[in-house]
Each structure stands twice: as C-alpha cells, then as structure tokens.
Backbone as a ProteinNet text record, in pm:
[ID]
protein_1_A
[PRIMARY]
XXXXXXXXXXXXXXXXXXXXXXXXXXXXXXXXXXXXXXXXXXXXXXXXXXXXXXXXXXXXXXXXXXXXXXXXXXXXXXXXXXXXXXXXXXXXXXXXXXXXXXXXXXXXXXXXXXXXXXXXXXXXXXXXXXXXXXXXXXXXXXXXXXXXXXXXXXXXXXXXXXXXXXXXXXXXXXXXXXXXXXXXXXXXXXXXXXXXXXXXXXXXXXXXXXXXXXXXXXXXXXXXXXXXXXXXXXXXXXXXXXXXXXXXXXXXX
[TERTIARY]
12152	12027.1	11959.3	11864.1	11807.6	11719	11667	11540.3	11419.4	11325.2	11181.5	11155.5	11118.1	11038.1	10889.8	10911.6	10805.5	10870.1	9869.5	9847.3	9686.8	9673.3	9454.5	9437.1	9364.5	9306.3	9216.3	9167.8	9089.1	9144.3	9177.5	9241.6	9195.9	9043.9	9046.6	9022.2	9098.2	9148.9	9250.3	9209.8	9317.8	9431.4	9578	9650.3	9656.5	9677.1	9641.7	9816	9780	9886.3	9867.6	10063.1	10087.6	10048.1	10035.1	9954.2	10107.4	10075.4	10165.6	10137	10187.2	10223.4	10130.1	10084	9952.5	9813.3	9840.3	9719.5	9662.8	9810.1	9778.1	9735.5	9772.1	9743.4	9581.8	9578.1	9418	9343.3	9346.5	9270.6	9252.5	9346.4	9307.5	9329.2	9413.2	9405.6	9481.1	9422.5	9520.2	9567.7	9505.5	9535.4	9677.2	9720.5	9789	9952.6	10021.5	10183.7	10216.2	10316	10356.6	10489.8	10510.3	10671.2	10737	10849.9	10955.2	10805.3	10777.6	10707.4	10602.3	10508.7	10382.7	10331.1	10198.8	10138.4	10170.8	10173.6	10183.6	10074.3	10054.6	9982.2	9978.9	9986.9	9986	9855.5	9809.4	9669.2	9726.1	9679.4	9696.3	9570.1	9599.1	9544.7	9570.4	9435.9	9413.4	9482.7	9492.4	9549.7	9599.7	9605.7	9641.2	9523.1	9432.8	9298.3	9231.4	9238.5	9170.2	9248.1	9371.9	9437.6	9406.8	9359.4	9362.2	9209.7	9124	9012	9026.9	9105.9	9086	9146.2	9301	9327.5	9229.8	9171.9	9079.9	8932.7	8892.1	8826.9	8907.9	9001.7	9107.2	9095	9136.2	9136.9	9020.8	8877.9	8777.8	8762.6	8814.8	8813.5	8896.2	8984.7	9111.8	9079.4	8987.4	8956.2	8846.9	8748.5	8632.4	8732.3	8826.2	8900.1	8967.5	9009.5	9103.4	9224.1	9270.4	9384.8	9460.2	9535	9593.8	9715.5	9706.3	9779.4	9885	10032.7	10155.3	10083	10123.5	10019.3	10133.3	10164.1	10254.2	10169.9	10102.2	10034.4	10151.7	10136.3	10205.3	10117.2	10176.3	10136	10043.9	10102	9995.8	9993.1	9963.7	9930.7	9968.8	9894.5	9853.4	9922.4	10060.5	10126.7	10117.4	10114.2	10007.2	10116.3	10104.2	10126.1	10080.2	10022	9967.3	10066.9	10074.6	10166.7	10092.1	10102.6	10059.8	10137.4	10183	10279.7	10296.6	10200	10149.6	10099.1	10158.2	10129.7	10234.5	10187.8	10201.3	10297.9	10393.2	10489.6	10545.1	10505.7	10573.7	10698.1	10852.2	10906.6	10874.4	11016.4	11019.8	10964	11034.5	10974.1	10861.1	10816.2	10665.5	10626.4	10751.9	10756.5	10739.6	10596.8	10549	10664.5	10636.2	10715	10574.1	10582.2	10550.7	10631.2	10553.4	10665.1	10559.2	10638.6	10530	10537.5	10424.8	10381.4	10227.3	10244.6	10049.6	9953.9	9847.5	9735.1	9632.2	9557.1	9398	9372.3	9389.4	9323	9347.5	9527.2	9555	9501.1	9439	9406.9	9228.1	9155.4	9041.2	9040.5	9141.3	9153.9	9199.1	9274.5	9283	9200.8	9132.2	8997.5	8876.4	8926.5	8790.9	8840.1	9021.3	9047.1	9055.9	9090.4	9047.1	8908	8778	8682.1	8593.5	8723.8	8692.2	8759.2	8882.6	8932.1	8858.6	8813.5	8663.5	8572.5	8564.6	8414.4	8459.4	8592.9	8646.9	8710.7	8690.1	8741.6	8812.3	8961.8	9120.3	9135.6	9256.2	9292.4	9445.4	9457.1	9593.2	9694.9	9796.4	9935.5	10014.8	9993.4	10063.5	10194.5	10221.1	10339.2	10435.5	10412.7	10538	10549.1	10518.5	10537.5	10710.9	10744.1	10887.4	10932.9	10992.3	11076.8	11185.7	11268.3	11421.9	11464.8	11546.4	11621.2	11736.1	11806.6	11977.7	12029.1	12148.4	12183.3	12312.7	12367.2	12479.4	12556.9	12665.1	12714.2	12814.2	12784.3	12869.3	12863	12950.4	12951.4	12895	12870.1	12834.9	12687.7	12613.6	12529.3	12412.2	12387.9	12405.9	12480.2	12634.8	12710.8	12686.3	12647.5	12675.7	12523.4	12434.6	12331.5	12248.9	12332.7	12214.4	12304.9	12466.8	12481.5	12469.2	12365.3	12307.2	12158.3	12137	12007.3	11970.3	12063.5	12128.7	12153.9	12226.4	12292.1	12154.2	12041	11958.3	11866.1	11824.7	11676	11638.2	11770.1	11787.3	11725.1	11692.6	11583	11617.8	11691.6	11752.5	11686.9	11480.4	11397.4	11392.2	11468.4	11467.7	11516	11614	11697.5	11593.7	11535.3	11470.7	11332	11317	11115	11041	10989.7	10910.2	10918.8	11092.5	11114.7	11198.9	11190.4	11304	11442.1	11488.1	11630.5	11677.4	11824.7	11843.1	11807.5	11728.7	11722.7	11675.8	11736.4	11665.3	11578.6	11430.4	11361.1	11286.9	11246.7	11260.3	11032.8	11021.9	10857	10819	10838.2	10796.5	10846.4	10877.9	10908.5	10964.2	11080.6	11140.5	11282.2	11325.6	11439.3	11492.1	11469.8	11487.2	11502.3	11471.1	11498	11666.2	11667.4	11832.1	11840	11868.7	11870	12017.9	12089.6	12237.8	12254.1	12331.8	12362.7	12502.6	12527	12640.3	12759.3	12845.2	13006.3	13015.5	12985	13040	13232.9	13193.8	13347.4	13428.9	13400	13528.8	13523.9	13523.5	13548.7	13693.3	13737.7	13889.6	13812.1	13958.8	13955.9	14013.3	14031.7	14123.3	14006.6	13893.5	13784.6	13759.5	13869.1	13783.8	13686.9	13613.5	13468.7	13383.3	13261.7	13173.8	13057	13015.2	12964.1	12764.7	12766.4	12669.9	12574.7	12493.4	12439.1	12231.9	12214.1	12062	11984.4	11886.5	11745.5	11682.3	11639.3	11543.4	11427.9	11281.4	11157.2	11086.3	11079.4	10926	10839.2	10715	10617.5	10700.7	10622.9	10710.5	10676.6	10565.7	10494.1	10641.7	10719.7	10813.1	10962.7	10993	11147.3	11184.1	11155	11253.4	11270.3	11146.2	11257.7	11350.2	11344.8	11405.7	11542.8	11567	11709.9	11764.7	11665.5	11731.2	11805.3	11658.1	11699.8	11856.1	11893.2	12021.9	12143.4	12126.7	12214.4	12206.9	12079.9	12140	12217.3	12184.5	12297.8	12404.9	12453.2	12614.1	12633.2	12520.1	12529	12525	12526.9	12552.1	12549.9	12470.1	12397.8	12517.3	12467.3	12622.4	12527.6	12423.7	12377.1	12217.1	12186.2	12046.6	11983.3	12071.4	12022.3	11858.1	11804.1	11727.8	11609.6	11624.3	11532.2	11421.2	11301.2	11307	11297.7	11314.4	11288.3	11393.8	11471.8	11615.8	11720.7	11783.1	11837.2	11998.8	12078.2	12201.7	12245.6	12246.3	12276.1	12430.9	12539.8	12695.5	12706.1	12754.9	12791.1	12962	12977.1	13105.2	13239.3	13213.8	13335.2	13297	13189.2	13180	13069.2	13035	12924.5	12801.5	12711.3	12632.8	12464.4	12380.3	12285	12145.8	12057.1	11960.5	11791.7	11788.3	11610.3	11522	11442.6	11368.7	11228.7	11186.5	11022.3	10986.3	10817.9	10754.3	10682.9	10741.6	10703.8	10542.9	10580.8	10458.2	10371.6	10303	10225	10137.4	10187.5	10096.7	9988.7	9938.6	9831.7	9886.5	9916.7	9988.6	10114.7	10161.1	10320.5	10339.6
9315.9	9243.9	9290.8	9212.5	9214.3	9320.5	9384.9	9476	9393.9	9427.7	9348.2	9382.3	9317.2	9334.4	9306	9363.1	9308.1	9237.6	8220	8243.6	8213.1	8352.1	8303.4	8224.1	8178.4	8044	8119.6	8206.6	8272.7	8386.1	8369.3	8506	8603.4	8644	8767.3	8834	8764.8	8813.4	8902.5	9043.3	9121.1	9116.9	9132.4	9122.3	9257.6	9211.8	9289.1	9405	9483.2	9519.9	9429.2	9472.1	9387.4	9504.9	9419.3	9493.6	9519.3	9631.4	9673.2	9580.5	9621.5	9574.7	9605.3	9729.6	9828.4	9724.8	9696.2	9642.4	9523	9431.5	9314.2	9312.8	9364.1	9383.4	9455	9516.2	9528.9	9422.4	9315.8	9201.1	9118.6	9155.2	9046.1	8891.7	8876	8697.7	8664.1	8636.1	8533.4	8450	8349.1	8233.9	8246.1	8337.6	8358.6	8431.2	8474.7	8562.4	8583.1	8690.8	8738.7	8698	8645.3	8599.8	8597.7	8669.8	8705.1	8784.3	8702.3	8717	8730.9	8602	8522.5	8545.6	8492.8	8466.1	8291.4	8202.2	8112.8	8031.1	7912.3	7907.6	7727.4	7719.6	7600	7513.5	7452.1	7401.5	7256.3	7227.9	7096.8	7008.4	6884.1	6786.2	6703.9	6564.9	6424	6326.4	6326.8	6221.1	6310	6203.7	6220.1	6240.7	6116.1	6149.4	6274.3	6334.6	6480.1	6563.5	6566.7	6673.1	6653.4	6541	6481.7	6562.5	6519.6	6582.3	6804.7	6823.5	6953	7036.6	6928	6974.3	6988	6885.6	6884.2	6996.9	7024.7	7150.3	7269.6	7294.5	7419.2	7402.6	7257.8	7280.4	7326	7296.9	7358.6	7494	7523.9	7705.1	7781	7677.1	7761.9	7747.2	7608.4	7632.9	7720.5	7767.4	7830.7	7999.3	8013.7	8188.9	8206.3	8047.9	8093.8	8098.5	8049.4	8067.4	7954.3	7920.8	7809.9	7844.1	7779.8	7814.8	7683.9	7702.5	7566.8	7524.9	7405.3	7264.7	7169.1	7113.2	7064.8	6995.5	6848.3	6778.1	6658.5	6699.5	6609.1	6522.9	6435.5	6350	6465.6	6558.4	6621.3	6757.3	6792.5	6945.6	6966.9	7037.8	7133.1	7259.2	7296.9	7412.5	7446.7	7614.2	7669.3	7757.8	7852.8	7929.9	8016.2	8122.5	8208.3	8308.2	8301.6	8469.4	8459.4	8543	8597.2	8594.4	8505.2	8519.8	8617	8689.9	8812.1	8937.7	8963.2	9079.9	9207.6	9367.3	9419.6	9507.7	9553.1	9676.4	9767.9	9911.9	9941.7	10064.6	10126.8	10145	10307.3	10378.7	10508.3	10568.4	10514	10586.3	10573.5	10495.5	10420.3	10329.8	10335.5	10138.8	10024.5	9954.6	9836	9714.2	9632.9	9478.4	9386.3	9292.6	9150.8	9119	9053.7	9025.1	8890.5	8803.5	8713.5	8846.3	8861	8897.2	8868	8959.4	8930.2	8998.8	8988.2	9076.7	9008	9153.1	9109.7	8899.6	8877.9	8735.4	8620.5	8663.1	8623.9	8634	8784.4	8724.9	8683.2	8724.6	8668.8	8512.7	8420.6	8297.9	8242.9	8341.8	8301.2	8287.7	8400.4	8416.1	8282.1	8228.3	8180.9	7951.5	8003.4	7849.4	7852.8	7963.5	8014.3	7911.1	7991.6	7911.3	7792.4	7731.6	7614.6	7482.8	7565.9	7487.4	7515.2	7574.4	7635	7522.2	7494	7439.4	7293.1	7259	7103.9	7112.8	7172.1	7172.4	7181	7217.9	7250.4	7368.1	7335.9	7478.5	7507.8	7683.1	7693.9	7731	7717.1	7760.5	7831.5	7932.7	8031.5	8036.6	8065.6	8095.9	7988.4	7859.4	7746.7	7789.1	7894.3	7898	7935.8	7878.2	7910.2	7960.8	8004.5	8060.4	8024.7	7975.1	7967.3	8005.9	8150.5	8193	8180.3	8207.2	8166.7	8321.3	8374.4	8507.3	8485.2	8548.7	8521	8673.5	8732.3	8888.8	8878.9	8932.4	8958.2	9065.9	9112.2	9261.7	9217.2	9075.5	9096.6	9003.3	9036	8920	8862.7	9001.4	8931.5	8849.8	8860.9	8752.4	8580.5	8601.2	8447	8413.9	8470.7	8450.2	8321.1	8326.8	8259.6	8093.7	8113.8	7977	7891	8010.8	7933.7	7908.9	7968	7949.3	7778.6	7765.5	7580.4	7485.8	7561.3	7501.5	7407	7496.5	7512.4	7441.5	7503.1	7448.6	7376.8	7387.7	7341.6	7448.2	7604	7630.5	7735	7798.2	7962.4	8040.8	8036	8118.8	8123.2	8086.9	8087.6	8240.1	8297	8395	8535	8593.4	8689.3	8661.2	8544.4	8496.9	8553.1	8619.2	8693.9	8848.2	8868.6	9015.2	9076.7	9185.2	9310.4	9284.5	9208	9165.2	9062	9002.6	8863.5	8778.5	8759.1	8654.5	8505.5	8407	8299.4	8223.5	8192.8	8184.7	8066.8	7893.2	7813.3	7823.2	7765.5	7808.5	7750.1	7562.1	7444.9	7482	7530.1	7568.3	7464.4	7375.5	7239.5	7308.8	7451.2	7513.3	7645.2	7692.9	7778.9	7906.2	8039.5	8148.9	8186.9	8211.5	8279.8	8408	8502.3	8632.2	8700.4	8802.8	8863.6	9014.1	9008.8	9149	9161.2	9269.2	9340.2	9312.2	9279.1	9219.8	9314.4	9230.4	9373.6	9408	9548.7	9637.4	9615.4	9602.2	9533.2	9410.2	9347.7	9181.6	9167.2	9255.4	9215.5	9118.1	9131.3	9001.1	8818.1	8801.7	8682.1	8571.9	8607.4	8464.4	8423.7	8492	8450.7	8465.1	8561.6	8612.9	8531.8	8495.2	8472.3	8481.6	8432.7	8531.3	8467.6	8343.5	8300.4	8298.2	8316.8	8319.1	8292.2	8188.5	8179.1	8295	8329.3	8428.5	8325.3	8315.4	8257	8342	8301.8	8471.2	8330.1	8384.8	8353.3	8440.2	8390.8	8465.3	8542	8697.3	8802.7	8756.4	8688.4	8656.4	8560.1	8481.5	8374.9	8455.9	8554.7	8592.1	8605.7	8665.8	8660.3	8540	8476.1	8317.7	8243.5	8311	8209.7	8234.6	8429.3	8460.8	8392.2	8442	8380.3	8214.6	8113.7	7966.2	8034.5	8095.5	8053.3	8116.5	8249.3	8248.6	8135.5	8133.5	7995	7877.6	7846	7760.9	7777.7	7887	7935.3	8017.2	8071	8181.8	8365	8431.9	8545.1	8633.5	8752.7	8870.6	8954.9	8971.1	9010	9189.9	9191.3	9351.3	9271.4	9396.1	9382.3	9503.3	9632.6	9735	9769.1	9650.8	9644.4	9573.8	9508.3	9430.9	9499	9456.4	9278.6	9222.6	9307.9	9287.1	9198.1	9256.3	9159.3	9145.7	9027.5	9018.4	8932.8	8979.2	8873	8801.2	8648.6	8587	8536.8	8500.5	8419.8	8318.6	8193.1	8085.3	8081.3	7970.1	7995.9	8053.2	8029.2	8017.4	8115.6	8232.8	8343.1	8350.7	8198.2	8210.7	8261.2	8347.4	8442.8	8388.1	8361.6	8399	8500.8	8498.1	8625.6	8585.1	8603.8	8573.3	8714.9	8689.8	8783.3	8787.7	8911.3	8955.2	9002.8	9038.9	9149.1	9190.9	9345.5	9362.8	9441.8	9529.9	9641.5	9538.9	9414.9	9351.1	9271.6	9298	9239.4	9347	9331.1	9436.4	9514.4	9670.2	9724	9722.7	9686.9	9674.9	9817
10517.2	10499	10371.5	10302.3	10220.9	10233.6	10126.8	10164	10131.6	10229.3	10202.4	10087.9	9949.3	9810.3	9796.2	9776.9	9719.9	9588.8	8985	8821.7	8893.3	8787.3	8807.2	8707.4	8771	8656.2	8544.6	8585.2	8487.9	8439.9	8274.4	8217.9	8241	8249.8	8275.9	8404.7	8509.4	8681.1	8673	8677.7	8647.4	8742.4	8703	8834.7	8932.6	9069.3	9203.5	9222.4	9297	9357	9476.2	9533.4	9626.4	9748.3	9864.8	9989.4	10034.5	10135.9	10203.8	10392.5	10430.2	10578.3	10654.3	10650	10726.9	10647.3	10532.1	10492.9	10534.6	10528.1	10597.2	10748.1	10808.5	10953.3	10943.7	10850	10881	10861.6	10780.7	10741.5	10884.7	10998.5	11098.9	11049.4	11000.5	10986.5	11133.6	11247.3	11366.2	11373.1	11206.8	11178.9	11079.1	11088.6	10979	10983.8	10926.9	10963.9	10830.2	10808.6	10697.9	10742.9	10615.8	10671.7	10537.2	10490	10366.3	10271.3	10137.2	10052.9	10119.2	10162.1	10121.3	10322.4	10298.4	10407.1	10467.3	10593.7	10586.4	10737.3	10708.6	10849.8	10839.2	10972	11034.4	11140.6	11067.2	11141.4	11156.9	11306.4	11329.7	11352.4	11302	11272.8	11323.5	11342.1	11419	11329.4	11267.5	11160.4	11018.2	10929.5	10773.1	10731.5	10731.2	10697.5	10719.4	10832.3	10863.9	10793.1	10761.3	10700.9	10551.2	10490	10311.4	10327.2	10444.4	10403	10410.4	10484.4	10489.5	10337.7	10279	10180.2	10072.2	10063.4	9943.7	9957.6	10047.8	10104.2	10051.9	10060.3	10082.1	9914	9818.9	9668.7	9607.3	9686.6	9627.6	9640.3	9752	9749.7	9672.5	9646.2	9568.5	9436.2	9342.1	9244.5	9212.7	9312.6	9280.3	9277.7	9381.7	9378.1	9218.8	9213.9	9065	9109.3	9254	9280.2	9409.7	9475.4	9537.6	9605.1	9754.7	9849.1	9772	9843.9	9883	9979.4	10005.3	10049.6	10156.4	10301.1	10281.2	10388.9	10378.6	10469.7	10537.1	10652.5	10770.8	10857.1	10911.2	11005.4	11100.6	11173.7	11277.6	11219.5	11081.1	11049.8	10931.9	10888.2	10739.3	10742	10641.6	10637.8	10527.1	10514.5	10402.3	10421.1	10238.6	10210.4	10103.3	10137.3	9982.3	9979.8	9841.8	9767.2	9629.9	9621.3	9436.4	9334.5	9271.2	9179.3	9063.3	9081.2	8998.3	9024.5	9142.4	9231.7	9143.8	9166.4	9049.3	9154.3	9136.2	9214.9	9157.8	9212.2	9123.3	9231.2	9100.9	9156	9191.7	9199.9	9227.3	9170.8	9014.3	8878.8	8806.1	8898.8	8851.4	8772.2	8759.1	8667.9	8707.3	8636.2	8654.1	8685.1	8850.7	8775.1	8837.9	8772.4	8827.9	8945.1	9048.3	9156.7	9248.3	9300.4	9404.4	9568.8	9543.3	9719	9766.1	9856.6	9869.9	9846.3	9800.3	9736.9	9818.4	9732	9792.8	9797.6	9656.8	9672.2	9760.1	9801.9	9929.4	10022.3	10083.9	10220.6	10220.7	10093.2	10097.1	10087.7	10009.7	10064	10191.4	10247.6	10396.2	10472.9	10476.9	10527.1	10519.3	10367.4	10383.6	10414.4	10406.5	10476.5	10591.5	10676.2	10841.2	10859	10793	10776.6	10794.5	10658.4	10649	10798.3	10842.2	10933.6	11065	11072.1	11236.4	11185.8	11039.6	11043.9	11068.1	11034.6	11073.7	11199.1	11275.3	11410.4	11422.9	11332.4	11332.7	11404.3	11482	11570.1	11495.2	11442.6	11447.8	11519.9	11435.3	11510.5	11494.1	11462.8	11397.1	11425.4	11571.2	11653.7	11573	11559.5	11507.8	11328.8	11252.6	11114.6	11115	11010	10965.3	10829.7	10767.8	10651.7	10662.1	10577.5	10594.3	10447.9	10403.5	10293.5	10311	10218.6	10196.6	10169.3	10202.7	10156.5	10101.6	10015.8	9948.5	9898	9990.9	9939.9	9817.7	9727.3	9625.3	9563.5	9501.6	9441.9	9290.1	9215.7	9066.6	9108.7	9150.2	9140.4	9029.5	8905.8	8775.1	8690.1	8716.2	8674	8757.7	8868	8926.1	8930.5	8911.7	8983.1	8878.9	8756.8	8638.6	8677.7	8719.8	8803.5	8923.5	8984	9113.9	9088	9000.5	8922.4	8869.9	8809.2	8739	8841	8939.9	9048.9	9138.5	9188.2	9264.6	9233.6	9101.5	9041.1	8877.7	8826.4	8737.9	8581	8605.1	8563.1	8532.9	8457.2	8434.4	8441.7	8425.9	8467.2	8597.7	8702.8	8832.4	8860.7	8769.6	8811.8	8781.1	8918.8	8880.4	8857.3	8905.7	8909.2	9047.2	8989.4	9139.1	9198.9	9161	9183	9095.4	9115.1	9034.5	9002.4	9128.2	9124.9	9094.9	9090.1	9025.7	9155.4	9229.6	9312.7	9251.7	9322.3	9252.8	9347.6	9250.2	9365.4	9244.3	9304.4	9240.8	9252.9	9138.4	9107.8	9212	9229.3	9279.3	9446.4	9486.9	9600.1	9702.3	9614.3	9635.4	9726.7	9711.1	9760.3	9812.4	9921.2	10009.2	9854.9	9881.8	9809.6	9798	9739.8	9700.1	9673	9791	9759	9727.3	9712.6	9686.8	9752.5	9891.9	9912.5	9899	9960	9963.4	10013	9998.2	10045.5	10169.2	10292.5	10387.7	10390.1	10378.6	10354.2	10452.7	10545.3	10651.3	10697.4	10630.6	10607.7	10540.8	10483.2	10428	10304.4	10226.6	10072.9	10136.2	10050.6	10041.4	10095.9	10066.4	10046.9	10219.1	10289.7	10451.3	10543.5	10472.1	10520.9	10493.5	10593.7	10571.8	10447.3	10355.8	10267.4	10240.7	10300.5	10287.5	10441.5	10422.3	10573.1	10537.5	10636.2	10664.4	10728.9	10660.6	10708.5	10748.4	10910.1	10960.8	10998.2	10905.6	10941	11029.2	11132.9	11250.7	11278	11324.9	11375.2	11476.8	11465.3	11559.7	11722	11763.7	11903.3	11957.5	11869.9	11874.7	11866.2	11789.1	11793.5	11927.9	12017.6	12105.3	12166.5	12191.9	12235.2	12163.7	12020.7	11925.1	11957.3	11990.7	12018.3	12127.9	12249.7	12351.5	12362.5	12278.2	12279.3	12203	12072.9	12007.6	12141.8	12195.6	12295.2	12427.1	12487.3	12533.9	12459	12371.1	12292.1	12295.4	12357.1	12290.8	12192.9	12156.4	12086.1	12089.9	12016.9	12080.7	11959.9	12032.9	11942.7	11864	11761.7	11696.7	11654.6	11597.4	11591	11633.8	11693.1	11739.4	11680.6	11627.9	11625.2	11499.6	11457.8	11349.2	11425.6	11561.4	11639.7	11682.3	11641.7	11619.3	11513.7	11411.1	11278.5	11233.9	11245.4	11211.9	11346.8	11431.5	11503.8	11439.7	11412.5	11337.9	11511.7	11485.7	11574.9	11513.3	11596.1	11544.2	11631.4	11571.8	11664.4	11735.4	11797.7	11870	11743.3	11644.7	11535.6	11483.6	11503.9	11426.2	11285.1	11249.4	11211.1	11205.6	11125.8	11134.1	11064	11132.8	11107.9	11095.7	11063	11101.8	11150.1	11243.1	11279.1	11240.7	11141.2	11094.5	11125.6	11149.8	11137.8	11062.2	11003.6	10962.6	11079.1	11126.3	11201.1	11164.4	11040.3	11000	10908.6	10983	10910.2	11036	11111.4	11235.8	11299.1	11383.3	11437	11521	11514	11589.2	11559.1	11456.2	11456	11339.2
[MASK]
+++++++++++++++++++++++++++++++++++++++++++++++++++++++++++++++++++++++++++++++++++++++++++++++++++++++++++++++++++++++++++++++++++++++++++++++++++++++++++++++++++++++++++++++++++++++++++++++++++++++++++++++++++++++++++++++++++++++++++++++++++++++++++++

C-alpha cells in the first residue's frame, strides 16, 4: 500500500502547512471525512434548484476565503471536496515540498459551508462519501509514470502535481489519482501478477460493512492485518482490491 502523503486567490495568502490527522479530528467537522488527500462531504438536497442555490452560497464563501472546494451537484446532493493545493510538507531532512493536502483554510471553509447548509436546511451524509484511486506496482515508476501521465490526462504536469513522488494526479479532477508501489516479491515474473489494483477510502463509521457487503459477494479477506485502515479484499479469480480509512483523523481514532 501506498503511504499516506501528504491556489489563494490572493498573492499574499501565505501557504499553510498540511494538518496532521490529530489536527483534523480536533476541528470536529461531523459534516465532514478525511479521505486519501482532501476533506469531502455530502449534503443532500430537494431538488437541483436547492443544490444551484447552495452552490452559489458555498462560491461566495469560497471567493471571500480566497479559496474553493470541488463541486459535484446531483439530482439529490451536493459532493464537496477541499484540499490545498499548496499545502507545505516537509521531509526528514527538512526539506520544503508543495503538496495538495489539508490546511488550516480547509477546515475553516468547512466549517463555515457546514453553516451555510444548517442555515438552508441541508442535512449531511457523511457515512455515503467515496474516494476511488488506482495503484499500479512497478519497480521504475519515474520511467513510466510521465506515460500514464499522457495516457490519463493528457498533461505531463500531471506527473508529480501535488506530491513528492511521481504520482499522477490530474488538476481538473476528471480522473481517479495514479499512485506507484512496489512489485510484490512473491508474485513471480512473467507479467502474471496482478499489478494494478483499486484503493477504495470510505468513511471509517462505513468500512466494515463495506467488507462484509464484498465478502458477502463472494469475496474474501486476503490481509486484514492493517484494519481498519487498510483491509485488501480478492474476488473469486484472485483479484485484489483495498477498502481504506483515515483512521488518525476522526475523533478518537
């Protein structure tokens, strides 16, 4: 598995460090989940109309912060996402990167579209938020990564937008993240291993039914030993997926 990694409108918004897990969980958002990068949340709505009016509420807050959630208005609900595309990390050695995660300005806009959706009578839903990443093991993943980069998003700045590593992660957020681990060592050569596999992140209140629904399906726990954070689920043919949490970002976790 991947390891968790970690624009103001106004130039002179200095950029934030990214919060840690303990931090977010102190902010109390209920309306809210940390899921891969970013924060995300789901408010449901009476119509289109109630949701056109809540977006445009949510754009005035986001133009007065200097900053703007992903936006994805449906027939019965408003799905949100804040990350910082300019959140500051740094490493061992204490070297600065740019990276998308979450900062302060994140959860003070949460806070204040929480808010705005109490004051329009929207109730959320946290529990139904989803993430879906792509994983891909290879031993060069600077060599391939600038052609899944093309492949994906059309956009060679894709390779390495957001974090330290070559992941490709598309600005417009038109295509699941593209992360690169490790060839597992007993998989044998000759191209018959598995090498691509879906990260599914849910709200942590939701993973275990999510496992159970995939083993009722016919599916079946292949390592649990990372649970609940990470559970690798395989289908009848050996296919491998992963249902993911943040666990050290919830209250108590």
């Amino acid at each position: 598995m991947h390891p968790v990694r970690a624009p103001p409108a106004r130039s002179m918004l200095a950029r934030m460090d990214m919060l840690g897990g303990a931090q977010i969980a102190a902010a109390d958002l209920s309306d809210w989940r940390k899921l891969a990068q970013g924060l995300h949340a789901r408010f449901l709505i009476d119509g289109f109309t109630d949701g056109a009016r809540f977006v445009a509420a949510i754009g005035e807050a986001g133009d007065a912060a200097g900053h703007h959630p992903q936006v994805a208005l449906r027939p019965d609900c408003v799905d949100l996402k804040l990350v910082s595309g300019d959140a500051i990390y740094r490493d061992d050695a204490g070297t600065e990167h740019v990276v998308e995660w979450v900062t302060q300005k994140d959860l003070d806009l949460a806070q204040e579209i929480s808010g705005i959706a109490a004051a329009q009578g929207l109730r959320a839903d946290p529990a139904a938020v989803t993430q879906v990443e792509l994983g891909l093991d290879t031993s060069h993943p600077s060599t391939i990564a600038a052609v899944w980069a093309a492949l994906l998003t059309g956009d060679p700045a894709s390779q390495g937008r957001g974090t330290p590593s070559d992941e490709v992660r598309d600005a417009t957020g038109r295509v699941p993240n593209l992360w690169f681990g490790d060839p597992d060592p007993d998989a044998g050569g000759g191209g018959a291993a598995q090498r691509f596999h879906l990260e599914v992140y849910v709200a942590p209140e939701v993973a275990a039914d999510r496992v159970a629904a995939a083993v009722a399906a016919g599916g079946s726990i292949v390592d649990d030993s990372d649970a609940p954070g990470l559970t690798v689920i395989a289908d009848q043919d050996g296919n491998t997926g992963v249902i993911c949490t943040d666990q050290s970002a919830t209250t108590g976790g």
